[in-house]
C-alpha positions as CSV (number, residue, x, y, z in Angstrom):
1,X,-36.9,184.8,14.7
2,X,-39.5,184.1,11.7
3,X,-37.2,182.2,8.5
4,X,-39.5,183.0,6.2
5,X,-40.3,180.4,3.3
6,X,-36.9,178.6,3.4
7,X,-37.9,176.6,0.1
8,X,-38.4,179.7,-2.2
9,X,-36.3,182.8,-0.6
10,X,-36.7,185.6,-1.7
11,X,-33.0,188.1,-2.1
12,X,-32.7,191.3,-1.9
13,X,-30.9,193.7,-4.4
14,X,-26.8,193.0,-5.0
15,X,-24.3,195.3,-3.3
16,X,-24.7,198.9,-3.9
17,X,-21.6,201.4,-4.1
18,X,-21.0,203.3,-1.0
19,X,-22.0,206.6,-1.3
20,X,-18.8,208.6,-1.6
21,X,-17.8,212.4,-1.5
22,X,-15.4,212.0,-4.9
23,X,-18.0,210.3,-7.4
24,X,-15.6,211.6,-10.1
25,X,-12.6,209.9,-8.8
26,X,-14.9,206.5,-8.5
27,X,-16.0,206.7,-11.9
28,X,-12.3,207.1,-12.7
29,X,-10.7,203.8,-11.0
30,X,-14.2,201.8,-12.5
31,X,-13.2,202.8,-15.6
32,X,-10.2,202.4,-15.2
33,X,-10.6,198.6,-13.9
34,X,-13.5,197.5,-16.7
35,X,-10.7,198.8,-19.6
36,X,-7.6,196.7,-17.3
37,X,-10.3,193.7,-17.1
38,X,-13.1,193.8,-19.0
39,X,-13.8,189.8,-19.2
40,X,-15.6,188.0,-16.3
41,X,-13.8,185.4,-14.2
42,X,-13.4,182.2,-16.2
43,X,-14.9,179.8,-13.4
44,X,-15.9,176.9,-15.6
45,X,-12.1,176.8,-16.4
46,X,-10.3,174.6,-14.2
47,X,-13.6,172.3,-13.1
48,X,-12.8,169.9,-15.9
49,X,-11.2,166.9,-15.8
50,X,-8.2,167.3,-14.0
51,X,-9.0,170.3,-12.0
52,X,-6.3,171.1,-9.6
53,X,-3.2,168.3,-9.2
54,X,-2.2,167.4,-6.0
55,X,0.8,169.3,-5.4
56,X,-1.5,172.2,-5.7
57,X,-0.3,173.8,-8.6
58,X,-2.8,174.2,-11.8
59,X,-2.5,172.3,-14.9
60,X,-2.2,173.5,-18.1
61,X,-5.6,174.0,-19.2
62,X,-6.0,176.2,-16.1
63,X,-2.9,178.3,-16.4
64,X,-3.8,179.9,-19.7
65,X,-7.7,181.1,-18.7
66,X,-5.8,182.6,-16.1
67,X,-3.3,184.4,-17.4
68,X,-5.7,185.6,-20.0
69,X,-7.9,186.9,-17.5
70,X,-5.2,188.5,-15.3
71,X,-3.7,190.1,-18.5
72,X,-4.3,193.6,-18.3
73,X,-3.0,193.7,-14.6
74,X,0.2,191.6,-15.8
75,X,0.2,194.7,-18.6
76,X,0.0,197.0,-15.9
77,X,3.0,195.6,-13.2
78,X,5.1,195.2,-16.0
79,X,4.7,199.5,-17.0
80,X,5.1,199.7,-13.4
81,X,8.6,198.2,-12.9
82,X,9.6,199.3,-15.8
83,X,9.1,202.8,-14.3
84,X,10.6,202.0,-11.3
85,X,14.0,201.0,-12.6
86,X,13.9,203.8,-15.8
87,X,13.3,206.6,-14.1
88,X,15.9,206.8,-11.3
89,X,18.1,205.6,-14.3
90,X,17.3,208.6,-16.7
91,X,17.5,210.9,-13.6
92,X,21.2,209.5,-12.7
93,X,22.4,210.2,-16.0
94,X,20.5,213.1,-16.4
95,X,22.6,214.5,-13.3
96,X,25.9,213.0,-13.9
97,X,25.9,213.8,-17.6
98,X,24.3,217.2,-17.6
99,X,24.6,217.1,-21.9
């Protein structure tokens, strides 16, 4: 098994998308993900000093990046549960009411 030049390696391309039977419905959930979360991950954010305590929960200054960054997901769980307890709500009154 030859290693090839181990000093300057040479990559390949990145990951390609499988090939699927649906490319409408994958263009759908990408876009669908880039308008949730268009920013990349902040990695640089919790690297500082201080980093990650010892208890293992984040400090301050790493909380907020993240929450930033998870945002549009956050967005999107809170519509969700929101659904969940409205709608059998509305339907209950919808049938016990009948107005």
């Amino acid at each position: 098994m030859e290693l090839g030049n181990i000093s300057q390696p040479v990559y390949g391309p990145g990951p390609q998308a499988p090939a699927s039977s649906t490319p409408g419905l994958v263009a759908m959930v990408h876009g669908f993900l880039r308008l949730v979360q268009p920013n990349a991950l902040p990695v640089g954010g919790c690297s500082g000093r201080g980093g990650w305590r010892s208890g293992g929960g984040a400090t301050r200054g790493c909380s907020v990046p993240m929450l930033l960054y998870e945002l549009g997901f956050l967005v999107c769980v809170a519509i969700g549960l929101l659904f969940i307890i409205l709608v059998p709500l509305v339907g209950c009154c919808f049938c016990c009411c009948r107005c």
